[in-house]
The first five atom37 places (N, CA, C, CB, O) and aatype in JSON, in Angstrom:
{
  "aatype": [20, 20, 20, 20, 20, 20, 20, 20, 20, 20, 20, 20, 20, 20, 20, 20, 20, 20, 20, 20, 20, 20, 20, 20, 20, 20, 20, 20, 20, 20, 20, 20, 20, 20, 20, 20, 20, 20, 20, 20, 20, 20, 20, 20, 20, 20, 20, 20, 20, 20, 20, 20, 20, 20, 20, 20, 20, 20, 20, 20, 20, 20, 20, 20, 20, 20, 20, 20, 20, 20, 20, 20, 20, 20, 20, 20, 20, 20, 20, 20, 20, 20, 20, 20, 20, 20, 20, 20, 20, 20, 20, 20, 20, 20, 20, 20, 20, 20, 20, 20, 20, 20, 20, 20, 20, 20, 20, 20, 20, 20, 20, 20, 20, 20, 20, 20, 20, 20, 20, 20, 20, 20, 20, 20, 20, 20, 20, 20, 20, 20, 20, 20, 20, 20, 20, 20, 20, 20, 20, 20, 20],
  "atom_mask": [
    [1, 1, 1, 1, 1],
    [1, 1, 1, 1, 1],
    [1, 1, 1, 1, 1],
    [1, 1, 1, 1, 1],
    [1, 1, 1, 1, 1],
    [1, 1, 1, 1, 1],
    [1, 1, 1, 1, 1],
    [1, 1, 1, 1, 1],
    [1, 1, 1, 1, 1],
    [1, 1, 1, 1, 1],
    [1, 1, 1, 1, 1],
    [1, 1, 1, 1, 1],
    [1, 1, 1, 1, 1],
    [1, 1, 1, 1, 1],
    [1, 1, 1, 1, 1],
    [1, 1, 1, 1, 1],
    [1, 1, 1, 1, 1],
    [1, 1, 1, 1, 1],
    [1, 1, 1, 1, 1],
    [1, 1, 1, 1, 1],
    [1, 1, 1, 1, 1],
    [1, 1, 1, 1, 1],
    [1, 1, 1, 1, 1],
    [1, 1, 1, 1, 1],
    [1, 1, 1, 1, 1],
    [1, 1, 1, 1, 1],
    [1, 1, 1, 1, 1],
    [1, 1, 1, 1, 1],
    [1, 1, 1, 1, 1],
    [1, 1, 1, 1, 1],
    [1, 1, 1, 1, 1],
    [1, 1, 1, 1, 1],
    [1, 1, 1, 1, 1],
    [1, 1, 1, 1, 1],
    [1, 1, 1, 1, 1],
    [1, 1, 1, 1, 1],
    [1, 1, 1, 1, 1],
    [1, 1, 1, 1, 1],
    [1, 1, 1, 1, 1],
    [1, 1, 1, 1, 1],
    [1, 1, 1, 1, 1],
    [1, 1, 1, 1, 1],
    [1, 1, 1, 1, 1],
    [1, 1, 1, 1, 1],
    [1, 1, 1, 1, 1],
    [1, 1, 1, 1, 1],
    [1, 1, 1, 1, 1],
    [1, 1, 1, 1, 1],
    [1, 1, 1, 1, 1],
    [1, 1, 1, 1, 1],
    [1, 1, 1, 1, 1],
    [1, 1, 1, 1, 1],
    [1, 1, 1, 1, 1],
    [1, 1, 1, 1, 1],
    [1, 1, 1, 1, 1],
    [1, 1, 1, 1, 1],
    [1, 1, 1, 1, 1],
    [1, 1, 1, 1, 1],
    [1, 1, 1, 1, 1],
    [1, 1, 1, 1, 1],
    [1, 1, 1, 1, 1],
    [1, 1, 1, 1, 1],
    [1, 1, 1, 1, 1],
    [1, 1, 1, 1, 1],
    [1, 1, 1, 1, 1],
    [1, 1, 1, 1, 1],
    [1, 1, 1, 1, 1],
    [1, 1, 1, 1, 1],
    [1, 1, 1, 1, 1],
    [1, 1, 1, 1, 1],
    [1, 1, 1, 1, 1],
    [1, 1, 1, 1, 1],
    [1, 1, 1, 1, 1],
    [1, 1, 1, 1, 1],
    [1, 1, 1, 1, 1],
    [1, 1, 1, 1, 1],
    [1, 1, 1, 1, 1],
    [1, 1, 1, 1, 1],
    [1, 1, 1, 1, 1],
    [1, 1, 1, 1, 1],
    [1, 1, 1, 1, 1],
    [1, 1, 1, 1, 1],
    [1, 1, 1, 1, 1],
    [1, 1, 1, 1, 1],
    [1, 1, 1, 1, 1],
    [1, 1, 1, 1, 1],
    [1, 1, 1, 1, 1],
    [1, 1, 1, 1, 1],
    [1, 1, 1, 1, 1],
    [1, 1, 1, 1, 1],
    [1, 1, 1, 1, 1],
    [1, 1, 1, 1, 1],
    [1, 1, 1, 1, 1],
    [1, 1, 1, 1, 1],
    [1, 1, 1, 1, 1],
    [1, 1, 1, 1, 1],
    [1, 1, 1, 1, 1],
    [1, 1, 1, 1, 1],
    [1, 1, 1, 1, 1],
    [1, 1, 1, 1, 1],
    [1, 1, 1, 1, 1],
    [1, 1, 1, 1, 1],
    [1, 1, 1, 1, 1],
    [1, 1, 1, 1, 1],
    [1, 1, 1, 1, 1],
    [1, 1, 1, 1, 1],
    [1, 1, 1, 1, 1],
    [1, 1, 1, 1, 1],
    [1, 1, 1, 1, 1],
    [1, 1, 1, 1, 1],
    [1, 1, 1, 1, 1],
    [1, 1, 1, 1, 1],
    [1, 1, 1, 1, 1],
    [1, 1, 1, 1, 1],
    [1, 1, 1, 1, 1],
    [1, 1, 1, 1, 1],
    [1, 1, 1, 1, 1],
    [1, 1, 1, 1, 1],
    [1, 1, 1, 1, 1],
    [1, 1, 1, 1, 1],
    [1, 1, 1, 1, 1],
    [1, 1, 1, 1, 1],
    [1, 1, 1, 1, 1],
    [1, 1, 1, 1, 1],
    [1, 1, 1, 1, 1],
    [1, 1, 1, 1, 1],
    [1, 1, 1, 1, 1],
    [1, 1, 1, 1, 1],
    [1, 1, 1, 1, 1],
    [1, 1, 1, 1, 1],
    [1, 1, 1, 1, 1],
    [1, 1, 1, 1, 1],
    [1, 1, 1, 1, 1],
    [1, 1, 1, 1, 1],
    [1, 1, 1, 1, 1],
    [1, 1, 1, 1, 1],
    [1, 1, 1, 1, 1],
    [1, 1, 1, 1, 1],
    [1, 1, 1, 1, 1],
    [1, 1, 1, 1, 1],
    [1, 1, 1, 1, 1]
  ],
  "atom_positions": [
    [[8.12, 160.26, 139.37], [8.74, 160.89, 140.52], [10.22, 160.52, 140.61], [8.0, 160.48, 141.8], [11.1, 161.38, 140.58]],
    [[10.51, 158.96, 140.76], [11.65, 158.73, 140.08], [12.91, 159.3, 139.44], [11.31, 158.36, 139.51], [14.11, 159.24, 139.71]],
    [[12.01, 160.01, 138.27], [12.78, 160.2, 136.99], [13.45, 161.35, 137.57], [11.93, 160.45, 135.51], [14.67, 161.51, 137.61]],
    [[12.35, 162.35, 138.11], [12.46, 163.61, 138.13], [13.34, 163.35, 139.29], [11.19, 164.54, 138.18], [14.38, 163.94, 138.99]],
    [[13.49, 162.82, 140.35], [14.81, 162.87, 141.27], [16.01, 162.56, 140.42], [14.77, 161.76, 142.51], [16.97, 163.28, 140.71]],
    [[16.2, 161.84, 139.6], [17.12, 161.64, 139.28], [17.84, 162.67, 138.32], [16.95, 160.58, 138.97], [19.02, 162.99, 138.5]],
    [[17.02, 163.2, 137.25], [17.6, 164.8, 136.62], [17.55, 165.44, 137.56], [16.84, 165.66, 135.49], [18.27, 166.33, 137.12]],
    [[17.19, 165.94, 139.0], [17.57, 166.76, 139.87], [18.82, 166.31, 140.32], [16.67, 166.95, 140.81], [19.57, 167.28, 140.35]],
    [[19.23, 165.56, 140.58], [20.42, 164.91, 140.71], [21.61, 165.0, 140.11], [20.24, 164.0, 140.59], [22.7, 165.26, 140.62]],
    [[21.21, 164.66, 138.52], [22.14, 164.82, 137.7], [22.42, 166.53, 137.63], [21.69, 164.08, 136.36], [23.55, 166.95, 137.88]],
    [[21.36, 167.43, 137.28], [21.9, 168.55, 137.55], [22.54, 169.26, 138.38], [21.42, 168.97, 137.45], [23.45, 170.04, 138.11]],
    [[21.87, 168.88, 139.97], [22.69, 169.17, 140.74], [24.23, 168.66, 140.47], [22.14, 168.79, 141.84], [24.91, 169.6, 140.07]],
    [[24.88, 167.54, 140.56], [26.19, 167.35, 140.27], [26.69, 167.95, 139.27], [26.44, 166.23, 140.14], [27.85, 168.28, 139.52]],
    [[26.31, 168.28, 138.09], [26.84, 169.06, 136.57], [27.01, 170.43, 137.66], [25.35, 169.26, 134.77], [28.1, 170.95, 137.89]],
    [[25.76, 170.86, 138.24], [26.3, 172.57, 138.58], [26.7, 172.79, 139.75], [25.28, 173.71, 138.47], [26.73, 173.96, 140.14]],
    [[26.98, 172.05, 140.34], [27.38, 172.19, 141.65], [28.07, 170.83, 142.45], [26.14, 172.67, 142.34], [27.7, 170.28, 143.49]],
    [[29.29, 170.49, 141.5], [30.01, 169.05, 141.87], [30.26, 168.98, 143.45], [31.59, 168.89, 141.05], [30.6, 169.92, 144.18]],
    [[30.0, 167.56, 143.86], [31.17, 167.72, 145.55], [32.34, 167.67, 144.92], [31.22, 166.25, 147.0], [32.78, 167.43, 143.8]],
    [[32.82, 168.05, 146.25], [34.35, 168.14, 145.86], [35.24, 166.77, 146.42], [35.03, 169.62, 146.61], [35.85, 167.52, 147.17]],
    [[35.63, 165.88, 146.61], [35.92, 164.65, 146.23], [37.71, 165.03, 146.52], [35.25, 164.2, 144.51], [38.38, 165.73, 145.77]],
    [[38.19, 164.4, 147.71], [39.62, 164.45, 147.7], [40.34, 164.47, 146.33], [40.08, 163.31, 148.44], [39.71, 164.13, 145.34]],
    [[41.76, 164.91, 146.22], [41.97, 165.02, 144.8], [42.6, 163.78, 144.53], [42.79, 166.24, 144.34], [42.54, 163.27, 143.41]],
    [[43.44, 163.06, 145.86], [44.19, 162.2, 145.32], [43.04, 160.46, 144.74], [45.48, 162.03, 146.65], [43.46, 159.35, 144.42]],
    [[41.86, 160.89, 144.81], [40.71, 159.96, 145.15], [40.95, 160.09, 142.96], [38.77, 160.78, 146.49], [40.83, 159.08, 142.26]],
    [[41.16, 161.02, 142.56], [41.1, 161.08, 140.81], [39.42, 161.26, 140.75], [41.79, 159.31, 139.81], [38.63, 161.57, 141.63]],
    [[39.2, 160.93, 139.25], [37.75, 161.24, 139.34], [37.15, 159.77, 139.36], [37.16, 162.22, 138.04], [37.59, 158.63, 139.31]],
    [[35.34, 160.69, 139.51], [34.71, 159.77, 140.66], [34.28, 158.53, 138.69], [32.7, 160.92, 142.14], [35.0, 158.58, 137.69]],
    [[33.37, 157.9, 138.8], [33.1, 156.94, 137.65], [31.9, 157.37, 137.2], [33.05, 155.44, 137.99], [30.84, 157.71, 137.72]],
    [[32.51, 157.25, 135.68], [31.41, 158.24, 134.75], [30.65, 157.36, 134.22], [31.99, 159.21, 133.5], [30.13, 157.87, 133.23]],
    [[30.32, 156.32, 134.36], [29.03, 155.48, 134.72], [28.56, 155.07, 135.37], [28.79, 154.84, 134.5], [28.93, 153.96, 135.75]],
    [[27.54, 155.61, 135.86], [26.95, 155.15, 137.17], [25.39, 154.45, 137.21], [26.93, 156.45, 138.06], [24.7, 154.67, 136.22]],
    [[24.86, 153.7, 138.17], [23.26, 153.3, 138.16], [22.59, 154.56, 138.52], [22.79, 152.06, 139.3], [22.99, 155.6, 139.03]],
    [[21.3, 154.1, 138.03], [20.3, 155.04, 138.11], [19.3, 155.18, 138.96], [19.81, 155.05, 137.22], [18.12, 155.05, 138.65]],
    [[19.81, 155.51, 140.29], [19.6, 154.92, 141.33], [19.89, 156.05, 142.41], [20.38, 153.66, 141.38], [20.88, 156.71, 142.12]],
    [[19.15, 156.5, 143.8], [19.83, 157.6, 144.49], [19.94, 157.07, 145.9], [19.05, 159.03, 144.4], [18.85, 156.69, 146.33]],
    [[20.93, 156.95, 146.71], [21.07, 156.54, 147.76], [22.03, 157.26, 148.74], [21.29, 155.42, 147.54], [23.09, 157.78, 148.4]],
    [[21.58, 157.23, 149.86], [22.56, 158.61, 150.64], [24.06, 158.3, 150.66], [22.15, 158.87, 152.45], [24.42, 157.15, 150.89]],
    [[25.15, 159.46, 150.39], [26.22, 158.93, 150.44], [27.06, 159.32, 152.12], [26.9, 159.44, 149.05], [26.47, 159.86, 153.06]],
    [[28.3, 158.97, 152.14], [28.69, 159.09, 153.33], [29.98, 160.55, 153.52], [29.22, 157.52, 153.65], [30.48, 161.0, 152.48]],
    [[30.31, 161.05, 154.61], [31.25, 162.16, 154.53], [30.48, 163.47, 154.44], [32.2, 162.0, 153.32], [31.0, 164.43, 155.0]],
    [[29.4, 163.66, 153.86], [28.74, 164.71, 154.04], [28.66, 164.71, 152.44], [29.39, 165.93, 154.97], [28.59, 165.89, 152.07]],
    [[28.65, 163.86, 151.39], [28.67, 163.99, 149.89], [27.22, 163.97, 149.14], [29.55, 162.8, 149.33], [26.94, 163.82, 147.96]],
    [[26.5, 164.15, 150.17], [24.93, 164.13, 149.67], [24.5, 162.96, 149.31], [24.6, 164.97, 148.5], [24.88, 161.97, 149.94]],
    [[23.57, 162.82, 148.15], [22.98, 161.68, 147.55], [23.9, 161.54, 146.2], [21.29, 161.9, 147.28], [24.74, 162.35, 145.81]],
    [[23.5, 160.25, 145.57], [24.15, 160.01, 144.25], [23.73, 158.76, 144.18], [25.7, 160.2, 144.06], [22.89, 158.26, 144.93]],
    [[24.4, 158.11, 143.1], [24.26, 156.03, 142.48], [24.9, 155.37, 143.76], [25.62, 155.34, 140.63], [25.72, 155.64, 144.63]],
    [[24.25, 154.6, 143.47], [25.13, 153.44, 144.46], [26.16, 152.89, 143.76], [24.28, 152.12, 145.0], [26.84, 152.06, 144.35]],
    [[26.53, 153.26, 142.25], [27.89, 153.37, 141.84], [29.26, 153.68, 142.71], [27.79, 154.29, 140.97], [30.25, 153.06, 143.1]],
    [[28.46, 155.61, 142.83], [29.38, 156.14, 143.43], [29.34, 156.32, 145.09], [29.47, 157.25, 142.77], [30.13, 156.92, 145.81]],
    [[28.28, 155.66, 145.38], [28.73, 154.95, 147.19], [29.94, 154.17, 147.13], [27.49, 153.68, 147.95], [30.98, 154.53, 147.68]],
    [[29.77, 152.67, 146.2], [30.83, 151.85, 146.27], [32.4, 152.26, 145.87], [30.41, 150.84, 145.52], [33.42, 151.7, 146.28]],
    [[32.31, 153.38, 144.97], [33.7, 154.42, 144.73], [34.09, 155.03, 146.03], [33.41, 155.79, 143.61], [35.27, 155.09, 146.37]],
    [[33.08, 155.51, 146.78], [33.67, 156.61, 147.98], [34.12, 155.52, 148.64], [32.58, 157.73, 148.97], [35.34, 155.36, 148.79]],
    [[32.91, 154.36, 149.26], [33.53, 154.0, 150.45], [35.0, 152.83, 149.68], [32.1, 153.12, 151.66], [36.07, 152.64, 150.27]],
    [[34.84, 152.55, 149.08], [36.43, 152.17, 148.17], [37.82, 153.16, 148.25], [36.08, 152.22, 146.39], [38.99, 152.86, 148.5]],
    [[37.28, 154.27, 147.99], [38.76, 154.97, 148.32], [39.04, 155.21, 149.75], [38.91, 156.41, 147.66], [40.17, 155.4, 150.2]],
    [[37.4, 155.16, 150.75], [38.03, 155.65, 151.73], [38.89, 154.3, 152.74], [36.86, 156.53, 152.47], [39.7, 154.47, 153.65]],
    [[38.35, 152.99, 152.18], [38.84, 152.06, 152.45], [40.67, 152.23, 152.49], [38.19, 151.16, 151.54], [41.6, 152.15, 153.29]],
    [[40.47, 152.45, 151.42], [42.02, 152.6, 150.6], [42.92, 153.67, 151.4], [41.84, 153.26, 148.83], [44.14, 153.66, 151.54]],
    [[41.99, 154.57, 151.88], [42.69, 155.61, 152.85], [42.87, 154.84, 154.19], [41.76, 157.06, 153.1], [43.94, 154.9, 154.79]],
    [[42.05, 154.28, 154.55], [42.47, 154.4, 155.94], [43.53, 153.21, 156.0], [41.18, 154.27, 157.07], [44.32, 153.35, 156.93]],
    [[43.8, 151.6, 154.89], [44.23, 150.56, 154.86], [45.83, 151.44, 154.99], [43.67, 149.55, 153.58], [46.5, 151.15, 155.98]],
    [[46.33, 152.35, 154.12], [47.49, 153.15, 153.74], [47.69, 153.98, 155.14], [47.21, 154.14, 152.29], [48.65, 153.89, 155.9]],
    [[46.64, 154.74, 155.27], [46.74, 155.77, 156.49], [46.97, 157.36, 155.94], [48.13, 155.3, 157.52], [47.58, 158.3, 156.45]],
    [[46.32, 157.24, 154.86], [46.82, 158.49, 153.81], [46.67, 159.99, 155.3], [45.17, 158.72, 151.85], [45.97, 160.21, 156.29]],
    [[47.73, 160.61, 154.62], [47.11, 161.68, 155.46], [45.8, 162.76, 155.25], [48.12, 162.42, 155.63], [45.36, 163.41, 156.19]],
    [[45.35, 162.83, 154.09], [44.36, 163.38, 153.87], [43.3, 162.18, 153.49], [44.64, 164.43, 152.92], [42.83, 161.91, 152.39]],
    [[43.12, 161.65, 154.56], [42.0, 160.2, 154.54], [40.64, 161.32, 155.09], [42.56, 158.4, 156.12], [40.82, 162.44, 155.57]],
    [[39.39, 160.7, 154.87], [38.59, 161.1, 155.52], [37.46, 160.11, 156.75], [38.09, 161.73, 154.5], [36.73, 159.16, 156.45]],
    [[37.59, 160.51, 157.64], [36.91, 159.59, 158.78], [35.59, 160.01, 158.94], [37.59, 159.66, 160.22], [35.2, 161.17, 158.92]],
    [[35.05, 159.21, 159.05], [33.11, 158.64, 159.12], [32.45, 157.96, 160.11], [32.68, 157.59, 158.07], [32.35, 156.73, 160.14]],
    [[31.97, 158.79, 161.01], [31.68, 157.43, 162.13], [30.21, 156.82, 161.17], [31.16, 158.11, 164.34], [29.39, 157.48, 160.53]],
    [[30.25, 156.11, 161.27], [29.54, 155.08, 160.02], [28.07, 155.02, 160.69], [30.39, 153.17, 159.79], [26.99, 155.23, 160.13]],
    [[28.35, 154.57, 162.42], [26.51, 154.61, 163.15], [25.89, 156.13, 162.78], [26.46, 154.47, 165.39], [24.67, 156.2, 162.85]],
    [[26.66, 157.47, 162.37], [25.92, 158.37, 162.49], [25.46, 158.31, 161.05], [26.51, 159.57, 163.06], [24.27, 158.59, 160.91]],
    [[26.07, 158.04, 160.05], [25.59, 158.1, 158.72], [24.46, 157.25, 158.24], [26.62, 157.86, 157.95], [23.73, 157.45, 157.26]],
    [[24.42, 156.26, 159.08], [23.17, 155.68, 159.54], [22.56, 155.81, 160.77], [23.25, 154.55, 159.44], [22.56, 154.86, 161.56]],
    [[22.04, 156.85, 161.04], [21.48, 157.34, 162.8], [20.35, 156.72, 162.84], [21.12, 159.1, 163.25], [19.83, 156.42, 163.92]],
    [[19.9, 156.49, 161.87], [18.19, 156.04, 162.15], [18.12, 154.76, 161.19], [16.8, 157.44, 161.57], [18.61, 154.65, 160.06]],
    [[17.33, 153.76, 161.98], [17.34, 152.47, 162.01], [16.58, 152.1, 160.72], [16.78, 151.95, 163.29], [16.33, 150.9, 160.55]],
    [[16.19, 152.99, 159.8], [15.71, 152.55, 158.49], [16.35, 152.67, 157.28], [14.69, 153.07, 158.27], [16.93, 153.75, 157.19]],
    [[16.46, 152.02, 156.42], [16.89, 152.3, 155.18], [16.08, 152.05, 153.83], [17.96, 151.66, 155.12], [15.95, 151.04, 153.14]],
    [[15.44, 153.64, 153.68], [14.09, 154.16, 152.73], [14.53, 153.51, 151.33], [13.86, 156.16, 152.57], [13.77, 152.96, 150.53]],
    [[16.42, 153.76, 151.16], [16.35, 153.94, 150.01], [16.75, 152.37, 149.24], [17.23, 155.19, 149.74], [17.57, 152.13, 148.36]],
    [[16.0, 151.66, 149.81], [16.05, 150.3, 149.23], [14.46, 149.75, 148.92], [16.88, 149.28, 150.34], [14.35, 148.62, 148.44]],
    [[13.61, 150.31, 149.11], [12.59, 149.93, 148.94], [12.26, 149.64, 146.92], [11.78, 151.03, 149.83], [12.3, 150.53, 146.07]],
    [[12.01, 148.45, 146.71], [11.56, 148.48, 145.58], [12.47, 147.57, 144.96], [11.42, 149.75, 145.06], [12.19, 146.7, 144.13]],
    [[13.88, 147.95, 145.58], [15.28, 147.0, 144.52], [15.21, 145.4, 144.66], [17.18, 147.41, 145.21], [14.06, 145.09, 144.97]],
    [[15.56, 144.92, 144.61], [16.1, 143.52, 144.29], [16.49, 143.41, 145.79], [17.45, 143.33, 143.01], [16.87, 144.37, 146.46]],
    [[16.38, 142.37, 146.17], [16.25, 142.28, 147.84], [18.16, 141.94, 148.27], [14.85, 140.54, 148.42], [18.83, 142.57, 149.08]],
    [[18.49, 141.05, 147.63], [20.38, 141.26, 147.53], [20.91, 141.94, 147.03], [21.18, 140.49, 147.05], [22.1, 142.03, 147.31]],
    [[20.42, 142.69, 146.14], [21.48, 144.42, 145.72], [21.12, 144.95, 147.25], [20.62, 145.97, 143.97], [22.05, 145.48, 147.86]],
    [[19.83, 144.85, 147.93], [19.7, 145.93, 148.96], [20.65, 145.86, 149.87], [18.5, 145.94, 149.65], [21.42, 146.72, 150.31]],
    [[20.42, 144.0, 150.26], [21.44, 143.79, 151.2], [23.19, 144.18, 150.43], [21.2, 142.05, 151.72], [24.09, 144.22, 151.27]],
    [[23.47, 144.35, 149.5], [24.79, 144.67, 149.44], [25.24, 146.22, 149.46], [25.24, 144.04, 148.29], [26.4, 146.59, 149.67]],
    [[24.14, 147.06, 149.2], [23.95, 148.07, 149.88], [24.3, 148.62, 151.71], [22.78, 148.0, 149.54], [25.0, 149.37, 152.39]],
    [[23.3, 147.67, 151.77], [23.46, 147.92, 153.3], [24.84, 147.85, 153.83], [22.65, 146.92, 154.11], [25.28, 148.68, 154.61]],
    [[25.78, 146.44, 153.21], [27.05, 145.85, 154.15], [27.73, 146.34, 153.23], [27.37, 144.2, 154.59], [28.83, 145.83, 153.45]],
    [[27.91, 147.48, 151.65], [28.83, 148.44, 151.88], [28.94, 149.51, 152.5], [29.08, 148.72, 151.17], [29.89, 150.19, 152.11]],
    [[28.44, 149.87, 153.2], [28.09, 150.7, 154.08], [28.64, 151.17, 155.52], [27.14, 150.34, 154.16], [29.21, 152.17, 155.94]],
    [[28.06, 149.64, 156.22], [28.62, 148.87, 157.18], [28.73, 147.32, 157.37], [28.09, 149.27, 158.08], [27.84, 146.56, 157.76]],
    [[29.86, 147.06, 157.07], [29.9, 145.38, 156.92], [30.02, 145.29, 158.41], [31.33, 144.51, 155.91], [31.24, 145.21, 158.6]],
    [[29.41, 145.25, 159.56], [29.48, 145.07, 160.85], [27.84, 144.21, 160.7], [29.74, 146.65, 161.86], [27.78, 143.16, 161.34]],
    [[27.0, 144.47, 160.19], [25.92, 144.28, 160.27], [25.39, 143.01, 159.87], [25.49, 145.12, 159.79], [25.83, 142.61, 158.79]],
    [[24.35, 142.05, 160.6], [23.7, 140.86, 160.09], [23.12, 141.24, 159.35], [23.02, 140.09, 160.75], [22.67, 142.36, 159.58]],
    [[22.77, 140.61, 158.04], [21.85, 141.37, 157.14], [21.16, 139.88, 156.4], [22.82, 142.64, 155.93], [21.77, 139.0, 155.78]],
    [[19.61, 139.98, 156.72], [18.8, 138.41, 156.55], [18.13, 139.51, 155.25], [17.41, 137.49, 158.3], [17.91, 140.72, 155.26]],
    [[17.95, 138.61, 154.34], [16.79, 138.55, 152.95], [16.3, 137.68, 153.44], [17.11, 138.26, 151.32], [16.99, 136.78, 153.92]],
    [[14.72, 137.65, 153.49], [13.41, 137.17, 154.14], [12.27, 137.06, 153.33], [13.0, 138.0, 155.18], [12.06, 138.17, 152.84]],
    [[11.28, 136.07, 152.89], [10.23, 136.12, 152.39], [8.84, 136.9, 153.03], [10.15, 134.93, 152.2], [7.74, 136.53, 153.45]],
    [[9.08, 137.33, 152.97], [7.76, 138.4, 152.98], [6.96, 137.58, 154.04], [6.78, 138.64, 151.27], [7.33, 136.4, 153.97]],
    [[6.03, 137.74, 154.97], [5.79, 137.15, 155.87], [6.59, 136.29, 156.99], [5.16, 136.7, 155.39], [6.0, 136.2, 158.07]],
    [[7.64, 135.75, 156.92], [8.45, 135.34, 157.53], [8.43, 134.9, 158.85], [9.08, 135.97, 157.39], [8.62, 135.97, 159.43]],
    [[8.28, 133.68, 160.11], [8.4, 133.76, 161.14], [9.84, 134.17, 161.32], [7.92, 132.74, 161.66], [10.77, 133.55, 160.81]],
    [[9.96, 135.17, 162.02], [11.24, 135.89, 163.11], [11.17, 135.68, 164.63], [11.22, 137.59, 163.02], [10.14, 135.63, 165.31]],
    [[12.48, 135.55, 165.06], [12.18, 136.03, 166.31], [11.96, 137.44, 166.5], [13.11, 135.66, 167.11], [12.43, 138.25, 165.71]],
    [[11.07, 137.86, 167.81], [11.25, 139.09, 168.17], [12.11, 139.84, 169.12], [10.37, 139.3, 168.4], [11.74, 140.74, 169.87]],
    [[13.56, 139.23, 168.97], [14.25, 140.01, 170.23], [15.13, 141.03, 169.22], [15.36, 138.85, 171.48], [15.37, 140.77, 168.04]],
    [[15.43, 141.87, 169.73], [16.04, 143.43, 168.82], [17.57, 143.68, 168.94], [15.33, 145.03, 169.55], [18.36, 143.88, 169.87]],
    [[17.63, 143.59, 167.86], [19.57, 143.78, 168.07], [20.01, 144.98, 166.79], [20.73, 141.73, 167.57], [19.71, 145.1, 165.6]],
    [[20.59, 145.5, 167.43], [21.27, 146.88, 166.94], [22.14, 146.4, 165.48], [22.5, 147.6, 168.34], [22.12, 147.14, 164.5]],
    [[22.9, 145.08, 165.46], [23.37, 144.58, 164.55], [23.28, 143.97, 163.42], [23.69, 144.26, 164.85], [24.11, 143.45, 162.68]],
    [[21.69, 144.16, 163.35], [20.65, 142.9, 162.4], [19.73, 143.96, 161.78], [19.52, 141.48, 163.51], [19.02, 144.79, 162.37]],
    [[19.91, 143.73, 160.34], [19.09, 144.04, 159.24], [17.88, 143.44, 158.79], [19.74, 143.98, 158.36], [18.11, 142.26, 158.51]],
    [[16.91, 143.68, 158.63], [16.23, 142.42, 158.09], [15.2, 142.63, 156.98], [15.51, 141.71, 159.22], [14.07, 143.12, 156.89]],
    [[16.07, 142.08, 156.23], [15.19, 142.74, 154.7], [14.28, 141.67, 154.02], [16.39, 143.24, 153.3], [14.75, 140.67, 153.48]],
    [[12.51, 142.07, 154.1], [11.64, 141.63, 153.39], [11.21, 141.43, 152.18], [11.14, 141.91, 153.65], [10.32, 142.21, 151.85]],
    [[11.65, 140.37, 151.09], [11.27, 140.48, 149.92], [9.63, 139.66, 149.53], [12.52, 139.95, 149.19], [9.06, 138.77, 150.16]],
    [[9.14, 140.46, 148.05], [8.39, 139.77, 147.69], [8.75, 138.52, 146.84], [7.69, 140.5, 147.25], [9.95, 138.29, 146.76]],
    [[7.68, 137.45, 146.02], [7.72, 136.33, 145.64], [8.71, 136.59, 144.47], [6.38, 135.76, 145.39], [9.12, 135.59, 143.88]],
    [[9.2, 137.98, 144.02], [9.86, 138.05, 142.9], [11.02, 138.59, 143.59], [9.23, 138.82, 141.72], [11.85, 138.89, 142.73]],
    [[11.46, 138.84, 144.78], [12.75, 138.85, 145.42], [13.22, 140.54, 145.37], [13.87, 137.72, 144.55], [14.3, 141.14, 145.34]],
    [[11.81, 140.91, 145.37], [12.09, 143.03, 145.82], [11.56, 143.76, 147.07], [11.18, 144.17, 144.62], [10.39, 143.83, 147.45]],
    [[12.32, 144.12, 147.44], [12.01, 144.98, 148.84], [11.06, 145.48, 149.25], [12.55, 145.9, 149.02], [10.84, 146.59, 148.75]],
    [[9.92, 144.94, 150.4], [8.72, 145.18, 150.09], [8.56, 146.56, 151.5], [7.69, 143.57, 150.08], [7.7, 147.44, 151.51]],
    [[9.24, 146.43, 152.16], [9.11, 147.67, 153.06], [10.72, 147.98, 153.86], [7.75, 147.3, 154.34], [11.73, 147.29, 153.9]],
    [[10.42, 149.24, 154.38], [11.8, 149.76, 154.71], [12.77, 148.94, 155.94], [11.53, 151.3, 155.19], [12.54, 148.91, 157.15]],
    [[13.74, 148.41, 155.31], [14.4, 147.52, 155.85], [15.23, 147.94, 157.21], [15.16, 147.07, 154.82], [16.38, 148.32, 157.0]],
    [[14.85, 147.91, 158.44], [15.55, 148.37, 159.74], [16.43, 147.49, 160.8], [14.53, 148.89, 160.5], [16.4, 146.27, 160.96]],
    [[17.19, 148.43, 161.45], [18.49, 147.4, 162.4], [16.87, 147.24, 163.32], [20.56, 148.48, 163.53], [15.85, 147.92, 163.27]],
    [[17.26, 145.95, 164.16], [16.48, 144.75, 165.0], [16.23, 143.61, 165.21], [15.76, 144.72, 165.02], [15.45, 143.31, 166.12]]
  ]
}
């Protein structure tokens, strides 16, 4: 299932590229094999080319370029889960998450874990197994 997202993927981008500010150059022609939502309205892709977008857009707003593009970042994450970490390596996830939004607490946790239960909008909390992979969908609380 995997696989097959990922040649849907790849094809989609071969026939139907986003279009990618120009002064941004091109995006990096090696990427992981991997699909995770991107931000700006750029669909899915690697978490390669997450860390490229939100890198240039960094770069835009540090400069103030005039053709920067702005993201309110809570909507690109509207909903308090993040599907597409399930399975990875429990600190790629979390570095996932805080390129994203580095505003966020973000705990790697052993799988069972005593927590507290009070809920905060700012806190990640990602469950790994004994081999340190994401055992369910990691949510703000």
């Amino acid at each position: 299932r995997n696989s097959f997202a990922f040649i849907y993927m790849i094809d989609k981008i071969i026939m139907d590229p986003p279009k990618y500010p120009e002064h941004w150059g091109r995006p990096p022609l090696k990427q992981t094999r991997d699909l995770v939502p991107l931000p700006a309205g750029f669909g899915k892709g690697s978490s390669t080319l997450l860390k490229w977008i939100t890198d240039k857009m960094n770069e835009d707003s540090k400069t103030n370029h005039p053709n920067k593009i702005v993201v309110n970042r809570d909507h690109f994450f509207s909903s308090p889960e993040f599907p597409d970490c399930v399975s990875k390596n429990g600190e790629q996830a979390k570095e996932l998450i805080l390129m994203v939004n580095s505003q966020l607490e973000v705990e790697v946790l052993a799988e069972g874990s005593i927590v507290t239960e009070d809920y905060r909008t700012d806190r990640v909390r990602i469950f790994v197994d004994k081999d340190g992979n994401v055992t369910k969908q990691p949510q703000k609380g």
